[in-house]
N, C-alpha and C positions, 0 to 999 in steps of 0.2 A: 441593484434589483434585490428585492428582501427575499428571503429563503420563504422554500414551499414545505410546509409541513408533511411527511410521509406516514405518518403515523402519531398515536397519542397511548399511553402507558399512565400507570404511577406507583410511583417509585416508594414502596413502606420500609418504614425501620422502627421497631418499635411500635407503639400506637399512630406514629407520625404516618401522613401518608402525603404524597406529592404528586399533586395531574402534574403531567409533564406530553411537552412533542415531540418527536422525532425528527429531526433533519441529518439531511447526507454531508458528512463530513469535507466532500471532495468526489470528484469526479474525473476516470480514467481518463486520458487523452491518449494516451504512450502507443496505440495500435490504429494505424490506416488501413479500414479493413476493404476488401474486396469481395463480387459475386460473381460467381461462376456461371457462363452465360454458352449458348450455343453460340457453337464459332460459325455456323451458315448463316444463320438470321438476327444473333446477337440478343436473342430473347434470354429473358433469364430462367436458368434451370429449378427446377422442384423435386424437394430428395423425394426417395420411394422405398418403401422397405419391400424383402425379399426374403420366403422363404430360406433358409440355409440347406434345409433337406431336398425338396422337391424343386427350388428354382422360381415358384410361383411368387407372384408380387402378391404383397399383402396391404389390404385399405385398415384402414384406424377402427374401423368398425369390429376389424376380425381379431384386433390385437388383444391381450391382455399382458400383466405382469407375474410376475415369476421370481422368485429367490432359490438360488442355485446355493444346495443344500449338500451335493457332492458335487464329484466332474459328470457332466452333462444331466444330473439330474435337478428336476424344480419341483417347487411346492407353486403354488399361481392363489392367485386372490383377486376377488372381485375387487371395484370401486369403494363399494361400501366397507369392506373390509379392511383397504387401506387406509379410510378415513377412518375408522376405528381404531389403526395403531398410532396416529400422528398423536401428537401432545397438542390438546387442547390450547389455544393460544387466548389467556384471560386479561392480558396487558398487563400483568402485576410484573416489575423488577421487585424481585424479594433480596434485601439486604442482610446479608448472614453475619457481616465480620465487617470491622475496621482492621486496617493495618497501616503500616509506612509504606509511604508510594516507593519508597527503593528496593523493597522486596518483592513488588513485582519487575521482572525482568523485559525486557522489551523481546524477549523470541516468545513468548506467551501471546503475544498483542495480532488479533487477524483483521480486525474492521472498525473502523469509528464512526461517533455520530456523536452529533450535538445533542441538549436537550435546553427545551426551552420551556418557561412554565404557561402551563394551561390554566383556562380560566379559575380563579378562586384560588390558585399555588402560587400566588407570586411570593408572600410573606417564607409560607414552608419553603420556597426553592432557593430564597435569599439565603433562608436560614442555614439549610443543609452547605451550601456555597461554602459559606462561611464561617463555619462550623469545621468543616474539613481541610479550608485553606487554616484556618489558626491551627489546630491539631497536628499540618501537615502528614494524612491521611487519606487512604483512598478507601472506599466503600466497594465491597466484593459482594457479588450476589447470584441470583441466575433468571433467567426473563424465557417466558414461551412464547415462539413469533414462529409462523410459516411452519408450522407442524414439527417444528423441535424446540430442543429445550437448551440453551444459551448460557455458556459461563461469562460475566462480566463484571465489569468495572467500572465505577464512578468517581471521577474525580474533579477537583474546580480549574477553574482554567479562567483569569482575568474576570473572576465575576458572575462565571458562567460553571454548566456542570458540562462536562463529557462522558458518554456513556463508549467504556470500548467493550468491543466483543472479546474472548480471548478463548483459548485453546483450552482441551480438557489434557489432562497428564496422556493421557494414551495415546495423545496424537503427536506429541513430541518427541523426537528420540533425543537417544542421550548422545548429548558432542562427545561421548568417551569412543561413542562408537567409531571415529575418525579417527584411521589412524594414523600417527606424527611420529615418524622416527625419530630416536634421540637424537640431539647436535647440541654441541660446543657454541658459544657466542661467548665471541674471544670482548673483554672490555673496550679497545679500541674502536672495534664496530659498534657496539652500544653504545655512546658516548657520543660519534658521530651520527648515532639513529636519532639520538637524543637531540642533539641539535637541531638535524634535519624536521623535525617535527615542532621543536620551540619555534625556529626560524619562518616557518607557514602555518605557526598557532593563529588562530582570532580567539576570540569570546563569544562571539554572537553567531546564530547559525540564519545566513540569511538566504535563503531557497531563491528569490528573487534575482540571486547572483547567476543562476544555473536553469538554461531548458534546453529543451529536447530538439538538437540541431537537425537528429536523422530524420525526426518526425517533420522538421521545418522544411527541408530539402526534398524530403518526399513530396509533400505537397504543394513545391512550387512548381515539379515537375508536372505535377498529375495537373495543374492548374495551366502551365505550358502546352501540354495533351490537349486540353481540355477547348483552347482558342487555337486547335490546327497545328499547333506546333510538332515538332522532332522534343523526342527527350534523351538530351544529352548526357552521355556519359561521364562522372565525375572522375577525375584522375587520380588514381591510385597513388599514395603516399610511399614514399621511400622508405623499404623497411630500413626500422631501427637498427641501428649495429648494437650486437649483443656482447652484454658486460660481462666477463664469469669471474671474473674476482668483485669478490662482494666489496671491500673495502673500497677499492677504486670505483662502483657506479654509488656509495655512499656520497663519496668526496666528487663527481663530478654534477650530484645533486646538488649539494651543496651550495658549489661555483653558478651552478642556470639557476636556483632559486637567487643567488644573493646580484646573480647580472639580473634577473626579472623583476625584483624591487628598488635596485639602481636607477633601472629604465624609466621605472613609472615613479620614482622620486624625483627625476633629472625635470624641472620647469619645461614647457613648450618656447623654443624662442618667439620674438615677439617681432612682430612686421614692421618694417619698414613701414612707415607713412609719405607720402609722397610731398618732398619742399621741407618735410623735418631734417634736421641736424644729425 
């Protein structure tokens, strides 16, 4: 099925300018959600907001919004007013900077999206592609969409540009702030970390290898549910025996990594054919 466009921008650098679309880079699955329903009749509920002072329910009509300026006190603003603070949304991504794509960090990175060229961009969006992929180079900039204003990144990807959103410095903290007591890491144990980690190296990261069981198991249940069934309880796995000498659950990793690819090296035996030899 071909991607739906969510949007359209373009993207300048220079006098260059690029129509470009927006597409959704991927789509949550990871949450089975649920609605909270009246347990007498099983209709579904409707939230309601409530005075906090007097108790009285409040309709949409009587609400407005508010910016809490100290403890319990606001400033309040019309509609209009808050469409006046938003940031105008002009579709311009403005390109400020080149740099090397390894200077940016992947804890910066919050949302991706494709981008595909719009009519009369196909030439400029080749170009910029491939421009970037020979430089190896990614394109920094900032984009206004949905009444704010976006730090982002463009980079090629097989042919193609991606646009990520990424984080401004203020939203990041600093990993110093975590703290890590000092420890010893005697060589013996590195050496065997070291292994441990050549031993179940690959090269390739194939996501295709990996999904979501608990999400799979939920919804066979709820599908069980669903045709009259009982939803049966899963049996609880036998905890783990716990290791506290580091060296020894090194070396017993080790041993279950090197029995695990044994396993799956050792040939299937091959059947019997029946009047064969």
């Amino acid at each position: 099925m071909a991607a739906h466009s969510i949007g359209s921008a373009t993207v300048s650098f220079g006098l260059v300018s690029v129509p470009v679309q927006l597409f959704a880079a991927g789509e949550s699955k990871a949450a089975i959600s649920f609605n909270l329903l009246h347990k007498k009749d099983g209709s579904r509920l409707k939230q309601q907001y409530t005075c906090a002072k007097d108790g009285e329910k409040v309709e949409r009509s009587d609400m407005v919004k508010g910016y809490e300026f100290q403890k319990g006190q606001y400033v309040t603003f019309t509609n209009e007013e808050l469409k006046a603070l938003e940031e105008r949304g002009t579709g311009a991504i403005e390109i400020k900077e080149f740099l090397p794509a390894e200077q940016v960090d992947r804890i910066w990175l919050d949302r991706t999206y494709y981008l595909g060229p719009d009519k009369g961009g196909e030439r400029a969006y080749t170009l910029l592609a491939e421009a970037l992929e020979q430089t190896k180079r990614v394109a920094i900039g900032q984009y206004a969409a949905r009444g704010k204003q976006y730090l982002i990144m463009v980079r090629p990807m097989n042919g193609r540009l991606v646009m990520e959103q990424l984080r401004y410095a203020d939203e990041i903290r600093d990993i110093a702030e975590v703290p890590v007591p000092k420890a010893d890491v005697k060589k013996p144990e590195l050496d065997l970390a070291v292994k441990l980690i050549d031993q179940a190296a690959t090269e390739d990261f194939e996501p295709k290898k990996y999904k979501d069981n608990v999400r799979e198991r939920m919804q066979e249940q709820i599908d069980r549910k669903v045709e009259g069934k009982q939803i049966t309880e899963e049996p609880e796995e036998a905890p783990k025996t716990k290791v506290l000498d580091l060296m020894q659950a090194l070396k017993q990793s080790l041993e279950g990594q090197r029995a695990e690819a044994k396993a799956a090296a050792k040939p299937a035996k091959r059947k019997k054919v029946a009047g064969g030899r």
